[in-house]
C-alpha positions as CSV (number, residue, x, y, z in Angstrom):
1,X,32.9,5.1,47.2
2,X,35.7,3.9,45.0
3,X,36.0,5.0,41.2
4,X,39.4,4.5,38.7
5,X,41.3,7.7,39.3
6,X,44.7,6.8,37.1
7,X,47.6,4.4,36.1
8,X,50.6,5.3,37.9
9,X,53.9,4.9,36.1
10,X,57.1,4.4,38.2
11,X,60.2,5.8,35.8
12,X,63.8,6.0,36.4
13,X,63.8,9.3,35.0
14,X,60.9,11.9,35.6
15,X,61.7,14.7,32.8
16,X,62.7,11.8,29.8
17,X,59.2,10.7,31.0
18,X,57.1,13.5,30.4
19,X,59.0,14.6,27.6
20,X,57.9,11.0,25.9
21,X,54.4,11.2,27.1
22,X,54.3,14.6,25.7
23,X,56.2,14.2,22.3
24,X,55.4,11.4,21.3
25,X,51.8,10.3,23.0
26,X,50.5,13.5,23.3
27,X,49.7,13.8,27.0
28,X,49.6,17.3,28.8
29,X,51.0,17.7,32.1
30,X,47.8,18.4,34.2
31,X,49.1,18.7,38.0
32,X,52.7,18.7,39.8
33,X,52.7,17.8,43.0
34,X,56.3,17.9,43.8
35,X,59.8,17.8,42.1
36,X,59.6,14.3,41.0
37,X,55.3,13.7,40.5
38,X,53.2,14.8,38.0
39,X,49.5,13.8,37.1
40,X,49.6,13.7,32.7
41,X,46.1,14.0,31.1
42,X,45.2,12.7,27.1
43,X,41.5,13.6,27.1
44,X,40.0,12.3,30.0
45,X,42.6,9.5,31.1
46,X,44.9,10.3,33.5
47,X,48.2,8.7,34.3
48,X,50.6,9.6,37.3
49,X,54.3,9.8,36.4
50,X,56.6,9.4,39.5
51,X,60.1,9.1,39.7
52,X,61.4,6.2,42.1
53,X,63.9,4.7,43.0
54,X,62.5,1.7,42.5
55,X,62.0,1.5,38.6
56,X,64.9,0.8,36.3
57,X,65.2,0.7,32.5
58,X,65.0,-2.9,32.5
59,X,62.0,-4.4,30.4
60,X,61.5,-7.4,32.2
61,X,60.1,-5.4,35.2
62,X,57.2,-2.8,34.8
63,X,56.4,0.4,36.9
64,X,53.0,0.4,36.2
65,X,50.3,0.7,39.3
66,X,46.9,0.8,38.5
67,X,45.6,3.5,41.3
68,X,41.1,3.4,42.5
69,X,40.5,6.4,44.4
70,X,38.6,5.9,48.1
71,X,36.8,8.5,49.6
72,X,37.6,6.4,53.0
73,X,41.3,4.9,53.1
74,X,40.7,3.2,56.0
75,X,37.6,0.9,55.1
76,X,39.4,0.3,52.0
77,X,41.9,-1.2,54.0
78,X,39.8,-3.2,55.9
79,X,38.0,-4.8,53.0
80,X,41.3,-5.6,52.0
81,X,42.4,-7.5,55.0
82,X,39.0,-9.4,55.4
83,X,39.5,-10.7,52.2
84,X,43.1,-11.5,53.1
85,X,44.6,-9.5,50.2
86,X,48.4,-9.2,50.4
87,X,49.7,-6.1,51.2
88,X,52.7,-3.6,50.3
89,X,52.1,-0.7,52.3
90,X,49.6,-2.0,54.6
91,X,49.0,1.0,57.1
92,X,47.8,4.6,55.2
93,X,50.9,6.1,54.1
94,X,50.9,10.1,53.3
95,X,51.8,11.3,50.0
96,X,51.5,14.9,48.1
97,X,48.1,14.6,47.1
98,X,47.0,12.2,50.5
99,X,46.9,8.9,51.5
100,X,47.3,5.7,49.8
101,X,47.8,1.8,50.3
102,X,49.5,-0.6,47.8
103,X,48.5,-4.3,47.7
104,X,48.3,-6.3,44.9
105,X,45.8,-8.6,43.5
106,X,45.8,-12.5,43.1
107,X,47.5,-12.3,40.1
108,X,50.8,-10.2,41.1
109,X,50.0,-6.9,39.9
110,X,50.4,-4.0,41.8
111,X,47.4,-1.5,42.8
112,X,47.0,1.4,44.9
113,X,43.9,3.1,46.8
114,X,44.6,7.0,47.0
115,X,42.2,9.1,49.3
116,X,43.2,13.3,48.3
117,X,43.5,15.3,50.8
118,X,39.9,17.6,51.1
């Protein structure tokens, strides 16, 4: 089964992040998972913040993923591949709360299957 499970943001800058989410948005930091990963909540939406390496201040690039939870990573992935679907992390890759894939759809953007850890 696959339902939404949050928009992950990639920021240069983990604690300016949350502070902005916070202050000015009025998100509440639901879960950490680790130094630089925090799941944010504004009623019932959810949004990942992540630090990376990967996401600069520039605004002609955007570190938003939009993230579908599996309860199965693995036929996820193989879905994907029958349907020929490009992929950016193509084999199950760990992460605090599990496993995920990124792949992105015929348009460009970015999206991720996350399967948490039982």
């Amino acid at each position: 089964m696959t339902q939404v499970c949050a928009i992950s943001i990639y920021v240069p800058n983990v604690e300016k992040a949350i502070e902005f989410y916070k202050n000015v948005l009025g998100f509440e930091v639901n879960k950490q998972y680790g130094p630089k990963l925090f799941t944010l909540v504004h009623g019932e939406l959810p949004i990942v913040i992540e630090e990376s390496e990967i996401a600069t201040d520039n605004a002609s690039t955007s570190g938003v993923v939009l993230t579908l939870k599996t309860d199965d990573i693995h036929q996820s992935l193989a879905v994907l591949k029958e349907h020929n679907v490009e992929l950016i992390i193509g084999e199950p890759a760990d992460c605090p709360p599990g496993k995920y894939i990124i792949f992105r759809d015929p348009f460009g953007n970015v999206w991720e299957y996350l399967q948490f850890m039982k």
